[in-house]
N, C-alpha and C positions, 0 to 999 in steps of 0.2 A: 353592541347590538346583537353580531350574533357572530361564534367561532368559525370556524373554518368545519369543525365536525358538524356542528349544527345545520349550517345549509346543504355539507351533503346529504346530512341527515331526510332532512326534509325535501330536498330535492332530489332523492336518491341517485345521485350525483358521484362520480368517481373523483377524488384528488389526485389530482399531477403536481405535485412539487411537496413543499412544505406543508407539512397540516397540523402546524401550530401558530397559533396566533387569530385573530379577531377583523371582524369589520365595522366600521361608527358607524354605517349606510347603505343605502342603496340608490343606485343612479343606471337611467337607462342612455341618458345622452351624453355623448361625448364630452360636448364644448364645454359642460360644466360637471363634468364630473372630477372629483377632488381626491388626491393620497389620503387614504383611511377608508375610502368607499369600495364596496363591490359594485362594480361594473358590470352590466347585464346589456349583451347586444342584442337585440332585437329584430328580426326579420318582418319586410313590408314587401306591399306592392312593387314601390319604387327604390326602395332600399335596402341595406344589410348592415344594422350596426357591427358585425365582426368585422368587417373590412376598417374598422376603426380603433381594432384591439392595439397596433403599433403604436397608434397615437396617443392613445389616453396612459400605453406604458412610461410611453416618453415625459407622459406630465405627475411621473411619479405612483400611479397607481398599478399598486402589488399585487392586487386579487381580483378576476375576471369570474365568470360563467361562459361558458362556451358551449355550442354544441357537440356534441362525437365525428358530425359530416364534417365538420370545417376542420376539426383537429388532425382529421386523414391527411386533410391535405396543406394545410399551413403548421407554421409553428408561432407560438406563444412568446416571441422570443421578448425579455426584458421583463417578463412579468414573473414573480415568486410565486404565487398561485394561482391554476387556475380547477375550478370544478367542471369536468364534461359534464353534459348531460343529453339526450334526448334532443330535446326541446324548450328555447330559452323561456319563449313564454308562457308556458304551461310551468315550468321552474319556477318561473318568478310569482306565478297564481299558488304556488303551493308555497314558497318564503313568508307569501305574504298572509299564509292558511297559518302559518305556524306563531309567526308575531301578533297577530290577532290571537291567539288561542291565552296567551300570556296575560291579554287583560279580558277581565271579570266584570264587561259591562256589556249593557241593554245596547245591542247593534240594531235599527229598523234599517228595512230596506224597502224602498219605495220602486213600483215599475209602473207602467201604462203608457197607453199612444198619445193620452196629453195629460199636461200637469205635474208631471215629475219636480220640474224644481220649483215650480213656484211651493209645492206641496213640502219638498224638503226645505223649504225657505221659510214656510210656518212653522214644521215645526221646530227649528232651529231655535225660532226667534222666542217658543214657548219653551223649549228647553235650554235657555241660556240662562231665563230666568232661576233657575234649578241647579247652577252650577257649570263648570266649562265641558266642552266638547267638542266633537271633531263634525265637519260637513264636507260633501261633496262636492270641490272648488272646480268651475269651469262649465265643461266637458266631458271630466275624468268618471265616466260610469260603464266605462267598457273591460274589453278582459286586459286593457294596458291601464288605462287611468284606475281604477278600482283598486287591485295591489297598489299600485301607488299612493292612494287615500291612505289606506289602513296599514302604510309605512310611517304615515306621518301619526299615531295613534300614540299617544306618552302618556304615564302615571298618573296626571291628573285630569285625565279627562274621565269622564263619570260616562259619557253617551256618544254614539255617533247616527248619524243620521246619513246612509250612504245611498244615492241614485243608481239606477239598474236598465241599461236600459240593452236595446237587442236591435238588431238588423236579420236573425236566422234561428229556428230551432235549436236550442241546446245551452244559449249564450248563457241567459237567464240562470240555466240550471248549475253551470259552472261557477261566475260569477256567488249564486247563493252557497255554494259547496264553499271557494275562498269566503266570502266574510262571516257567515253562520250566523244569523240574522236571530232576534229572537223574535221580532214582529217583523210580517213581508206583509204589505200593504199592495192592491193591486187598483187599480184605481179605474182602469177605463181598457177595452177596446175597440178601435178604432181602425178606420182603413192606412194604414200605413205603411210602410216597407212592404207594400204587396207584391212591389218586383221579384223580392226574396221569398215571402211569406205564401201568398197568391190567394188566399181568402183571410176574412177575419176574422174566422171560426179558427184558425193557424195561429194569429195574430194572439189571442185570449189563450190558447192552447201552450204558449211559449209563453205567454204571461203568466201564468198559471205556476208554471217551472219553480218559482218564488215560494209557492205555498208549498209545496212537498218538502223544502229542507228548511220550512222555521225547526229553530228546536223544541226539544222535548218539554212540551209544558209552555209555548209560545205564544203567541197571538196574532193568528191569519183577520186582515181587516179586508173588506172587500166591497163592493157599490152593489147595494142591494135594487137599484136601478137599469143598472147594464147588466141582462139575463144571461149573459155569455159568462161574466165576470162572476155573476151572484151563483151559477152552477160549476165554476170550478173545484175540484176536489182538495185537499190537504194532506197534511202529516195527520193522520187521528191522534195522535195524544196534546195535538194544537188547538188552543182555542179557539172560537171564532166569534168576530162583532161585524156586523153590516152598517151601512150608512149609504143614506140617500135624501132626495126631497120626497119622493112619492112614498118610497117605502125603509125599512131599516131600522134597527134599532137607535141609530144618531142621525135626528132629522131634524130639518129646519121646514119655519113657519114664517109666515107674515113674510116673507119677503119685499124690502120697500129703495127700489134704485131710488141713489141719491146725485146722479148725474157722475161727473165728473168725480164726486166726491166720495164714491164709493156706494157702499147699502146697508140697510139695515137686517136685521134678521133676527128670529129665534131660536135659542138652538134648543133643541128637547134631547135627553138624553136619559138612559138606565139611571144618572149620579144627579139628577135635578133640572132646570133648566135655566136660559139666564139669556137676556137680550145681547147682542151681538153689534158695532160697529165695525165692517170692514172696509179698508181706503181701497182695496180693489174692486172694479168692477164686474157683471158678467154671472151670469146661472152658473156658470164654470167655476165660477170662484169659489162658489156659496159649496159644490161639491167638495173642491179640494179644502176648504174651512173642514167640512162632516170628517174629510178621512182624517185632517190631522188629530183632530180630536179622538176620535175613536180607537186610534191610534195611543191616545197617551190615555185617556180615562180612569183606567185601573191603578194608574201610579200616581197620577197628576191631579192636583185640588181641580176640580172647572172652574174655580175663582182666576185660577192663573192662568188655566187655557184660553180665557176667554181675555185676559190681559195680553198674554203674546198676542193672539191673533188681530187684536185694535191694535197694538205696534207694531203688525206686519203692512210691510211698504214692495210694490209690487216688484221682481226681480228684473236687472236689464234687460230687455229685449221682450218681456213678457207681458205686452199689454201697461207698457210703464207711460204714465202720462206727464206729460211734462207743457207748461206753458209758454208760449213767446209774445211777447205785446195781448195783441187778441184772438192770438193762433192758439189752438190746442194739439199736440203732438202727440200720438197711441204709437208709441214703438210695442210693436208685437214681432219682432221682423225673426227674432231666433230660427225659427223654422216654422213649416204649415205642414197639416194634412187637412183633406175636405174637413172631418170634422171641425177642427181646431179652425179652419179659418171662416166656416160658417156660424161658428158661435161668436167670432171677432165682429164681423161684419152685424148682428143682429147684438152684441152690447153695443157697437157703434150705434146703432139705432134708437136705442133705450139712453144712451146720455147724450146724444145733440141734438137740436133742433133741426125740423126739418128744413132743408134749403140750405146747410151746411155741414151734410155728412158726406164725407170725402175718402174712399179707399184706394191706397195705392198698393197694387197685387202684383207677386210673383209667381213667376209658374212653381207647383209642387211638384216635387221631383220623387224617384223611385215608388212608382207605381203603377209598373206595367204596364199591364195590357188593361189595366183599368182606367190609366190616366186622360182619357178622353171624357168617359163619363163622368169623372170625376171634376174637370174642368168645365163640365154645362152643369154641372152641379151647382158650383159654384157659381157662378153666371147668375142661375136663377134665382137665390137668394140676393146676389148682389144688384138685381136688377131690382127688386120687393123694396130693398132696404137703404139703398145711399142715393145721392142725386147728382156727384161725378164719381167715375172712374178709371182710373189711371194703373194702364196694363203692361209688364214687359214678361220678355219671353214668348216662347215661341206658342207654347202651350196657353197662355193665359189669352194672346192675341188672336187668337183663332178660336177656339172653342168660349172660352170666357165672354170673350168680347160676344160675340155673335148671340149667346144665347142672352144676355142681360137686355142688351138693344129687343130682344125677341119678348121679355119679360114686362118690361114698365118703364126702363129708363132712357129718355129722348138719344136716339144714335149719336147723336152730338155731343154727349155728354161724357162717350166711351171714348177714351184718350189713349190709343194705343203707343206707346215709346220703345226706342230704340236700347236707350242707356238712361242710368237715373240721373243724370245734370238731364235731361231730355222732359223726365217726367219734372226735375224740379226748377226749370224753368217755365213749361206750361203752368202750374203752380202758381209760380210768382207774380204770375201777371195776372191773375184770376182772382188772387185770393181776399176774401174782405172778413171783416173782420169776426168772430165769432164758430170761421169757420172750426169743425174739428176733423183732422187727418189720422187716417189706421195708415201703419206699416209692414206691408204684412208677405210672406211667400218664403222659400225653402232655403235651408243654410248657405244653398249654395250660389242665390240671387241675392243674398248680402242687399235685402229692401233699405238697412238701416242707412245705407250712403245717399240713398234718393231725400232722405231727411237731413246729413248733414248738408250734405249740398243746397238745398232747400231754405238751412236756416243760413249759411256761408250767403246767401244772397239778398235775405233777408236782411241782415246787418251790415250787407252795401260791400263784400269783401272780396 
């Protein structure tokens, strides 16, 4: 995979020991990392992978990266090589700049406040058809999961499709600097990470970051809808394609929800146009269909875009619908911002009946000084649009609650809970037949257990 000159090459990195010989790999965690691997410790909030350099010696592996700080003051002892450097992970952002540079394919790189992966999950599902490739597994779209995607990048893959995503100014830009994108797709901004960010005009601004390092001769796609998104700047010798419902050059018509079962659509484009069956629900959807296409148009038949996109099935946690007896289950639980969870709560609208739209909310988290407004935000849609709901956290029990009861929906109907056995016990006892249930609130209110819990009692268990 790569010599011992090669990484300090790239990681302008000094050798300590021997600097002959090779590595199969790269590994950031200990417990599995294997003899033949280079070893990259990592520094965190709560931890220090070098504090673990003894032990992965002890299980045979030869070749480390270190920093220069640690090597002042510890020694290497049992390992044959190791490279200092600076900084592990910024080192490992540039290993991973260098094996990426070795293959000679169309890298997109998708970013936005919502729709990242369901968006790399079309287009995935449109470029499999086309031959194999590499996707964005998890998580992995930060300055530690990212290098590790385009570690895992081999000779036969023709494409990769990597997620981008940020919590701060800069992330974006680096990120795009390691994979070198030839299409950056930006899809949306929304109120997100405002803790960090602190307006949205910041939020678009770091999105943006994407568009300056497509390469030379690329293709910038962007939501000719969201005016924040549709005024960001590029690389000029990049191309650019827009896509929206109102506006853009890839736009859809006739849109016809088909309940549970998804929607129909038209999709108009520069290359022809061609009706559309998507099994995902939601105005949101109908976007992230525009960008992947626009996204692929110039290389891709629309015969076959328009084929992945009818075999795309919606991703865990993203609005994925699942049935039980005469229950219908909307895991959306992945994470929320106002946005994302006001468009959830209003497809919830659009595929059930009324008298059985049922939202069970978590609070959204990292959003400052905004996160109050942000929770009667929501409230007030939720009060328009469902006929229970079901609240935990601190944030969604107090502002949530109070403003929904204030909007339309009987006081009684707001179910505030403690823990999700809490909310899926209320549940249990309530629920008749036909109902349909959203799952919905921030990674770190884990909404999705209020559901297994939910069905766990369901099946008498």
């Amino acid at each position: 995979m790569f010599t011992i000159h090669d990484i300090a090459l790239a990681t302008n990195g000094r050798i300590v020991g021997p600097a002959a010989g090779e590595v199969t790999g790269i590994s950031t965690d200990s417990r599995s990392v294997t003899p033949g691997q280079l070893f990259i410790p990592l520094r965190g909030e709560h931890f220090d992978g070098h504090a673990f350099i003894q032990e992965v010696a002890e299980k045979g592996v030869s070749t480390i990266l270190a920093e220069e700080q640690w090597l002042k003051d510890h020694a290497a002892n049992n390992v044959r090589t190791c490279i200092a450097v600076k900084n592990s992970l910024c080192a490992m952002g540039d290993l991973a700049a260098e094996w990426r540079r070795r293959f000679d394919i169309p890298i997109i790189g998708v970013t936005g406040s919502n729709g990242k992966t369901t968006v790399k999950e079309m287009l995935a599902t449109i470029l499999e058809i086309t031959g194999p490739g590499l996707k964005t597994s998890g998580n992995l779209n930060n300055l530690i999961g990212l290098p590790q995607m385009l570690f895992q990048l081999r000779p036969e893959h023709r494409w990769a499709v990597l997620e981008m995503g940020m919590s701060e100014p800069g992330e974006i830009d680096r990120l795009a600097v390691i994979a070198a994108p030839r299409v950056g797709i930006v899809l949306n901004a929304m109120p997100a990470h405002l803790q960090t960010m602190g307006t949205v005009d910041a939020v678009a601004a770091a999105k943006g970051e994407l568009l300056h390092r497509i390469s030379d001769g690329g293709l910038a796609v962007v939501n000719a809808d969201d005016s924040r998104v549709a005024s960001l700047s590029q690389n000029a010798s990049a191309r650019r394609i827009s896509f929206g419902i109102d506006r853009g050059e890839v736009r859809a018509r006739e849109i016809e929800p088909m309940g549970i079962d998804g929607q129909n659509f038209l999709l108009y484009t520069p290359h022809g146009e061609a009706a559309v069956h998507l099994k995902a629900s939601g105005r949101h959807n109908v976007y992230n269909a525009l960008a992947a296409t626009a996204a692929l148009l110039e290389k891709v038949e629309l015969t076959t875009i328009v084929r992945g996109l009818e075999a795309f099935t919606p991703y865990k946690g993203r609005f994925q619908i699942e049935r039980m007896g005469g229950i219908t289950f909307i895991d959306d639980s992945y994470n929320a911002n106002p946005a994302s969870t006001k468009a959830a709560l209003e497809t919830l609208a659009q595929i059930a009946e009324a008298g059985h739209r049922i939202a069970v909310l978590g609070d959204m988290l990292e959003l400052g000084e905004h996160e109050t407004e942000a929770h009667l935000g929501v409230g007030t849609v939720a009060g328009q649009t469902v006929d229970r709901l079901y609240l935990m956290g601190a944030l969604m029990t107090k502002y949530t609650a109070e403003c929904a009861a204030l909007t339309g929906i009987p006081a009684e109907s707001v179910i505030c809970c403690a823990n999700h056995r809490e909310i899926a016990e209320h549940l249990h006892h309530s629920l008749v037949e036909g109902d349909v249930i959203l799952f919905k609130g921030s990674r770190g209110m884990a909404m999705e257990h209020a559901a297994i819990e939910l069905k766990r009692l369901i099946k008498g268990e």
